[in-house]
N, C-alpha and C positions, 0 to 999 in steps of 0.2 A: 442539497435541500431534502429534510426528508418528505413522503410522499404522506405524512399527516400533516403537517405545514402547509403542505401543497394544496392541499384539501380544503386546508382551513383558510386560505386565501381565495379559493375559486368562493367559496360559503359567503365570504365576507364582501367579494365582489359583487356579487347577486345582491346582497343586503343591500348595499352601498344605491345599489340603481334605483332598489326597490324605493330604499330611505328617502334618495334624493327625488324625489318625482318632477318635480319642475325643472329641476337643473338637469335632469336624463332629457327630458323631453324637447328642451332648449339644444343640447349639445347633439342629440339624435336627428333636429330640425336642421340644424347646419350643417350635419354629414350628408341629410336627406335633400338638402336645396342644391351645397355644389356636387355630390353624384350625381345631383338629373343634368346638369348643369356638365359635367364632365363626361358624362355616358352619351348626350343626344352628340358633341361634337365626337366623342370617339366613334361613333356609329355611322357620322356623316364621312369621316377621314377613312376609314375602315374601307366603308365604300367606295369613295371617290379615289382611291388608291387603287383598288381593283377594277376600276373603270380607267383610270389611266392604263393600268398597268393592260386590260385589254386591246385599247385604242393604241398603247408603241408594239403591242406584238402584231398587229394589221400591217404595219407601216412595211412594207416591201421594196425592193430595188427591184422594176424590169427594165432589163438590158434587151433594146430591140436590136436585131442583127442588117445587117447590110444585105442586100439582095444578092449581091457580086459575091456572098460567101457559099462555096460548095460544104457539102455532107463533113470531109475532114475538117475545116474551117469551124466549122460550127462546134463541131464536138470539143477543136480543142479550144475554143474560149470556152468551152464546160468544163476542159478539166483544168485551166487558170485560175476560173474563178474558183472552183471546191477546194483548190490548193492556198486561198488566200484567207488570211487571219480573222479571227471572225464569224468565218461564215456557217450559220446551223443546216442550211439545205439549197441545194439550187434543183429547179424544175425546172425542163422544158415544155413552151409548149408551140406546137407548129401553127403559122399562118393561118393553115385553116380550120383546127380548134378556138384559134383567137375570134375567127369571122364568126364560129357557132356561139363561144360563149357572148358575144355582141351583142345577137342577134336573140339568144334568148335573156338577159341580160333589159334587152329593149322591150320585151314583150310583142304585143301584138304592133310597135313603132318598128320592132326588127324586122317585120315582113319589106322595109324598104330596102335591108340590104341582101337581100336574098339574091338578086339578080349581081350583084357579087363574087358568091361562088364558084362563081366559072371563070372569073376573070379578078382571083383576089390579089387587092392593093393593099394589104396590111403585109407584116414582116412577124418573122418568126421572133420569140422572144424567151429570154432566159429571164426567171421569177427568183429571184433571191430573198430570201428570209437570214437578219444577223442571228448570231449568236444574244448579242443586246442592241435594244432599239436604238442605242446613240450612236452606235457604230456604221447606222446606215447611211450618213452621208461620208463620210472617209472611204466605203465598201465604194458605194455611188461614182466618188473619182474616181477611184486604181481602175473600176471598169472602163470609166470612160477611154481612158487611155491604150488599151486591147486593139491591134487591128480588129477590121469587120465589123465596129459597134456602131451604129447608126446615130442612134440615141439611148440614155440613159433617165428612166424617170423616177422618181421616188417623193414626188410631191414638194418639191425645193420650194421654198417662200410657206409653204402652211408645215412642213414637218418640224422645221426651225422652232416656228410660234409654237405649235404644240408640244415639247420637249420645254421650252420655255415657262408655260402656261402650266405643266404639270407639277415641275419642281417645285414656282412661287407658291403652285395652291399648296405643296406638299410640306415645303417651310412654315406658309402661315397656318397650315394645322398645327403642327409640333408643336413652334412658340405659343397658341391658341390654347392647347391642352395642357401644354407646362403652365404657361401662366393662371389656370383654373386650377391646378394642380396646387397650385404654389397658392394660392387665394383660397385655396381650401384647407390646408394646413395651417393661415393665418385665422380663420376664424373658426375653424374650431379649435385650435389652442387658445383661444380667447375663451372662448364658452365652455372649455372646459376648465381655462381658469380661475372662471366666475366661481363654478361648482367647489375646486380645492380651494380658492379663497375662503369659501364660506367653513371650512372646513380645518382652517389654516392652524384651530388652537389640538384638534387630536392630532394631527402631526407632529404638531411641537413637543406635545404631554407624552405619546410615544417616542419621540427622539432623547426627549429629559428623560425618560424613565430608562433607556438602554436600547431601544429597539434601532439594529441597525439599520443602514439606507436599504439594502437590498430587500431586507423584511417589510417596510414602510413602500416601497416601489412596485412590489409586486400588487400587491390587490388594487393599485393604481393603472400598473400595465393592464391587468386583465378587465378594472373597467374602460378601460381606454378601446381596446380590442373588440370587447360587447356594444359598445355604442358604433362605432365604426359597421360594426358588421350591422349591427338593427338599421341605421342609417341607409345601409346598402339596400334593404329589401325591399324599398318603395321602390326607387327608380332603377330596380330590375324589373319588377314588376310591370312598371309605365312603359319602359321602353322594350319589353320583352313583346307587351298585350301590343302597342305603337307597330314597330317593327314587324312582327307577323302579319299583321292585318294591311300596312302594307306592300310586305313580298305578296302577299296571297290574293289583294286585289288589284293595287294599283301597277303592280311591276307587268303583271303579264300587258297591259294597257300600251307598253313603252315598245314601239317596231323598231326599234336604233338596233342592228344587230350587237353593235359594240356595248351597248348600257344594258348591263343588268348587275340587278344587286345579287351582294352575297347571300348563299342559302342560309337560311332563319336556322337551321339543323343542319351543322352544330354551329353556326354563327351565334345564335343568342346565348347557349353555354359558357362559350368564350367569352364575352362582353360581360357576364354573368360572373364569372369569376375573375376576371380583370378586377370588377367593380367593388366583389368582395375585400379583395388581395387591397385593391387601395383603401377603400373603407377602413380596413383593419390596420393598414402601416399610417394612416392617419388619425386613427384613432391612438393607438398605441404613442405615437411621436407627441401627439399634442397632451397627453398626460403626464409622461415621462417629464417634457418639457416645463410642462407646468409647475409639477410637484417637484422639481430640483432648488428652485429657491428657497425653499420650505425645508429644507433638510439640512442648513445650514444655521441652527440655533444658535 
């Protein structure tokens, strides 16, 4: 194609929106309702993914040791476990670390195990971090089975539900967004092809007269593309100003060490041009799509 053609199709695009005003404003109104529509759950998924995904990397296997185990003993169910599949780190920490972190731990309720100290009944423990959080209860057994292991905790009965709870929420995002996804290329291929209905007889009059499809498609592509993209600059905006306002007020509010939200910078960038990229592959899809029956005189 040459680049005066090219030209004169960006010219004729512009015209086209300019001409159509109702039909722009209608087609820009339904890119603009399901992008807010599609941004507020991507922002919510976004999140709650990174909150999952903090809460499985928490998730730890301690391996408490048997009293009956001397110095060698111990060391080597250290070097069993670092040798097994899996595993990202193992930490020791002795009995009497365990009584301190307790005891500060409890705050000023720790001063009751202070007398303790002298006579501590707690057990030395190995702290295992997996390489993936699912692998901590598979890691959990091979240890139990180790001479010298006393007990094995890694929260059995809530880590299960948790792993469980994370995927369904993470499934019903997907399906959530596809299906807004999918509900948003259905209506603005509608309302855009309110606009090329109205339009239906210069299509034809350029088809009769010689103008190929590819000639007739392009100032259709690019207004497909322009509406998509103007469509998009509201609900960045909404959820860009949303979003800030609250990482910057409400998130600090939240003491859960495990919940916090993603940094607004560069999180809102991201979200920001996701929103584009869609905007524009749905704008583009629902023109194209439209104008294909029309070029068949």
């Amino acid at each position: 194609m040459k680049f005066r053609t090219l030209l004169r199709h960006f010219r004729e695009s512009f015209k086209n929106i300019g001409r159509n005003g109702w039909m722009t404003f209608a087609s820009v109104s339904a890119v603009t309702v399901t992008l807010t529509l599609v941004g507020v759950f991507l922002v919510l998924m976004m999140n709650l993914n990174h909150i999952a995904g903090n809460v499985e990397k928490d998730v730890e296997v301690r391996a408490h040791i048997d009293n009956a185990a001397n110095d060698d003993d111990i060391k080597e169910i250290g070097r069993k476990i670092t040798k097994m599949k899996g595993i990202e780190s193992v930490i020791f920490s002795p009995k009497d670390e365990e009584l301190t972190n307790l005891i500060d731990d409890l705050g000023d309720n720790g001063d009751a195990f202070k007398p303790f100290e002298q006579d501590n009944p707690l057990r030395d423990v190995y702290i295992i971090k997996t390489k993936s959080p699912q692998d901590v209860i598979k890691v959990a057994k091979k240890i139990e089975g180790l001479d010298y292991i006393q007990s094995v905790k890694y929260g059995q009965g809530y880590v299960e539900k948790l792993f469980k709870f994370v995927n369904i929420a993470r499934n019903i995002g997907i399906v959530l967004i596809v299906g807004l996804l999918f509900t948003a290329m259905f209506l603005i291929s509608n309302t855009i092809k309110i606009t090329i209905v109205a339009r239906r007889k210069e299509i034809e009059i350029m088809r009769l007269v010689g103008a190929t499809n590819t000639f007739i498609r392009w100032p259709f592509f690019l207004e497909g593309l322009w509406l998509g993209i103007l469509g998009s600059i509201i609900p960045i905006g909404l959820i860009a100003a949303l979003y800030y306002n609250i990482y910057k007020y409400a998130a600090p509010q939240i003491t859960f060490k495990f919940i916090d939200f993603l940094p607004a910078n560069p999180f809102i960038y991201q979200v920001s041009a996701i929103l584009i990229v869609i905007g524009a592959v749905i704008g583009i899809w629902g023109s194209l799509m439209s104008v294909r029956k029309f070029l068949k005189v």
